[in-house]
N, C-alpha and C positions, 0 to 999 in steps of 0.2 A: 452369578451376577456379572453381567457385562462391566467391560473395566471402562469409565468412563474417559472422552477423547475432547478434547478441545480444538476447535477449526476456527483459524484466524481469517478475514481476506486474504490474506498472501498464499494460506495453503491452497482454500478452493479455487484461487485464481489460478498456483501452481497446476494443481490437479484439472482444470480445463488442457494446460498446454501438453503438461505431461507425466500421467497419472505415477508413474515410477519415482520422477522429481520428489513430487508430494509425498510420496511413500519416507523420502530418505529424511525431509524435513519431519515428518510428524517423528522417524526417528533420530532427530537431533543432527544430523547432519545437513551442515549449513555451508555455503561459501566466505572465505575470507570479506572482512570488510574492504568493498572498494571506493577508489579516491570518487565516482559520480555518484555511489550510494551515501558517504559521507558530505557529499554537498547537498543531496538533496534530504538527507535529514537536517541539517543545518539551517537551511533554506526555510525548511516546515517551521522551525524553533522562530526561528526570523517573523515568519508570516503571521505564526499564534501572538509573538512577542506584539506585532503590528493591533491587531483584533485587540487584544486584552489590555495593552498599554499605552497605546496611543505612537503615532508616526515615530519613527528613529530617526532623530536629525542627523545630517548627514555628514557634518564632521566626528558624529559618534558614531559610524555604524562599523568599520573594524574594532575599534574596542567594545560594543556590543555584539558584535562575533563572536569576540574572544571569551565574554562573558558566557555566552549560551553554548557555546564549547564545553567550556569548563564546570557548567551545571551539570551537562546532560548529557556530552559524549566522546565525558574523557579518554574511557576505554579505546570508545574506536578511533579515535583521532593519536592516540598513543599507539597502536596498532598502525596503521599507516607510518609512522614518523616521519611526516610532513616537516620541512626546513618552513622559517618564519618567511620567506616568501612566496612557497609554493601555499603557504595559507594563508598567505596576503593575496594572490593573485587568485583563488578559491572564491574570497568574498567580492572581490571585482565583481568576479563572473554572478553570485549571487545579488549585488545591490544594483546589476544591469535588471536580473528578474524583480529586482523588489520595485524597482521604479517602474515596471507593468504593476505590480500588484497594488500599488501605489495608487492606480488609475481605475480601481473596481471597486464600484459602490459596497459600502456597509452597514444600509439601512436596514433593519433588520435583526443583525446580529443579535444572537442568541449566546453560542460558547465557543470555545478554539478546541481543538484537542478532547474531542467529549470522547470520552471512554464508554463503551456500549457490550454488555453480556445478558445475552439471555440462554435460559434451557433450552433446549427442544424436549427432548426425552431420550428415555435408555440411556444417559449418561453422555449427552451430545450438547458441550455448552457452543455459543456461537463469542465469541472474545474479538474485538476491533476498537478502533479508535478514531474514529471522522474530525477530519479535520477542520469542520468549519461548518454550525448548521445558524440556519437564517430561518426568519418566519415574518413576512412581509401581508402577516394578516388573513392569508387565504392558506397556510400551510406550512406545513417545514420543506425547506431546500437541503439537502444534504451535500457537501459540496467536497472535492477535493482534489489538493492543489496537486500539480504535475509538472517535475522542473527539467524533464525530459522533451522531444520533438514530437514523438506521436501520443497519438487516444487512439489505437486500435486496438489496444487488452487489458480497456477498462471496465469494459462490459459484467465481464464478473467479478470483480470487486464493487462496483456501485449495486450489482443485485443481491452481492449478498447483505451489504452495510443496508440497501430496502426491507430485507427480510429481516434481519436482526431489529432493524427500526419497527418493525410490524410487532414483532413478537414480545416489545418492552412495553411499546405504546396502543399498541389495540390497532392502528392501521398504520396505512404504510407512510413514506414523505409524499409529500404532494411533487417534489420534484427531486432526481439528483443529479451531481452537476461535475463534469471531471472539466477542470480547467489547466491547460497547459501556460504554465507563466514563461516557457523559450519563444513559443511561436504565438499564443491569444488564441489558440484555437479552444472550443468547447464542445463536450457531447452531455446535449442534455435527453432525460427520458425520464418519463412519467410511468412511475410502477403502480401495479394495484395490487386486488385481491390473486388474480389467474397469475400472473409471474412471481408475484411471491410464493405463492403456491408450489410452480415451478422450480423454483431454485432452492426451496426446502424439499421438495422430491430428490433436487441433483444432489445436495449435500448429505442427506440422507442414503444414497447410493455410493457415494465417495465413501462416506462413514462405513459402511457395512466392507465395501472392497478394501480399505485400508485396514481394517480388520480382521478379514481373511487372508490378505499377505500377512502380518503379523503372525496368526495362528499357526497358518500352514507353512512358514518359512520360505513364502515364493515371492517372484516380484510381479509387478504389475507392467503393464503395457508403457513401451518406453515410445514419443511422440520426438522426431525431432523439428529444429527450428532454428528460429533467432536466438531465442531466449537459452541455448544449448549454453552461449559462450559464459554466463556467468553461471551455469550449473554444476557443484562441484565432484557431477559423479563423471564430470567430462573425458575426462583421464580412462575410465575403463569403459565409456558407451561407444559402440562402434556405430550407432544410428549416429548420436552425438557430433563424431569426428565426420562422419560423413558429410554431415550437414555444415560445418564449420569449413570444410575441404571447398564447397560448392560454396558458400558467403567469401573466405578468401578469394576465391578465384572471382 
């Protein structure tokens, strides 16, 4: 019996840049939490909080930080040990993006934080959590926020969150939408039947290769890049260092 594997966005997105990456995360190794990943989780809690509860006024939005800290990310925010101004000056930086997000229609609104699993087969669930889906009459929008500068490796996370959305609901969104709340920038793309398709071909390839390094005790093809600097196999990848040597310089 195949042992069954669960693939999040993060993995297949991993496994685009660097099939080895993917490898270490599906076996549990992960990078330390850092201070821009803990903002931009923070930031998410902020934005659902906005959707689901109505605007944060503005003389309460640090102690509505602190709240959604304390619900949701104790651990990592304990993990850093953040001084009370370096997490004062965290939410600055966060209630400059909330005042963009502030500024983006929410007609439509459906749910915040919609958690999304389906099968495939052979033991291949698809596991994610969209941030924000909208239905404006003519379809769902699947949307998700981004508190970072660029949209250029979003591509495979909105295809896979299209294909999981396919495989719950019988077709695919009618739109999905990665929105950066640093700069306003957006990539939007209409999936259908032919790249859904696609991207259960990729993930179903990823699936079987992540299982043959497992099996056969090998690694997979290491890819480097940008994304080298928060990957925690950095330390012994010499592609890794290489590429970190040439971003330094």
């Amino acid at each position: 019996m195949t042992d069954p594997i669960k693939v999040s966005a993060s993995l297949y997105a991993t496994y685009q840049k660097c099939p080895q990456q993917a490898l270490a995360r599906h076996q549990g190794v992960y990078s330390p939490t850092t201070r821009a990943g803990f903002r931009g989780s923070l930031a998410h809690k902020v934005f659902a909080s906005h959707l689901d509860d109505g605007p944060i006024p503005e003389g309460e939005f640090l102690l509505r930080c602190r709240q959604l800290a304390g619900e949701h990310l104790g651990e990592s925010m304990a993990g850093l040990r953040m001084k009370p101004t370096e997490f004062k000056a965290m939410v600055s930086e966060i209630e400059d993006m909330y005042s963009r997000f502030r500024r983006i229609s929410t007609d439509g609104f459906v749910s915040a934080e919609e958690p999304i699993e389906a099968d495939v087969h052979d033991g291949i669930v698809l596991r994610g959590r969209i941030d924000a889906v909208f239905d404006d009459g003519l379809g769902a929008r699947i949307v998700d926020w981004k508190t970072g500068s660029f949209l250029d490796d979003t591509d495979a996370q909105m295809d896979f969150y299209a294909l999981a959305w396919r495989l719950v609901h019988g077709a695919p969104p009618t739109m999905t939408e990665a929105t950066s709340l640093a700069t306003g920038e957006q990539v939007q793309r209409h999936p259908d039947e032919i790249s859904t398709d696609q991207t259960l071909a990729d993930v179903e390839a990823m699936v079987a290769a992540i299982r043959s390094a497992v099996e056969t005790m090998t690694e997979l093809e290491r890819i480097a890049g940008p994304h080298c600097q928060w990957c925690p196999l950095l330390d012994e990848c010499s592609e890794g260092n290489a590429a970190m040597e040439i971003l330094d310089a």
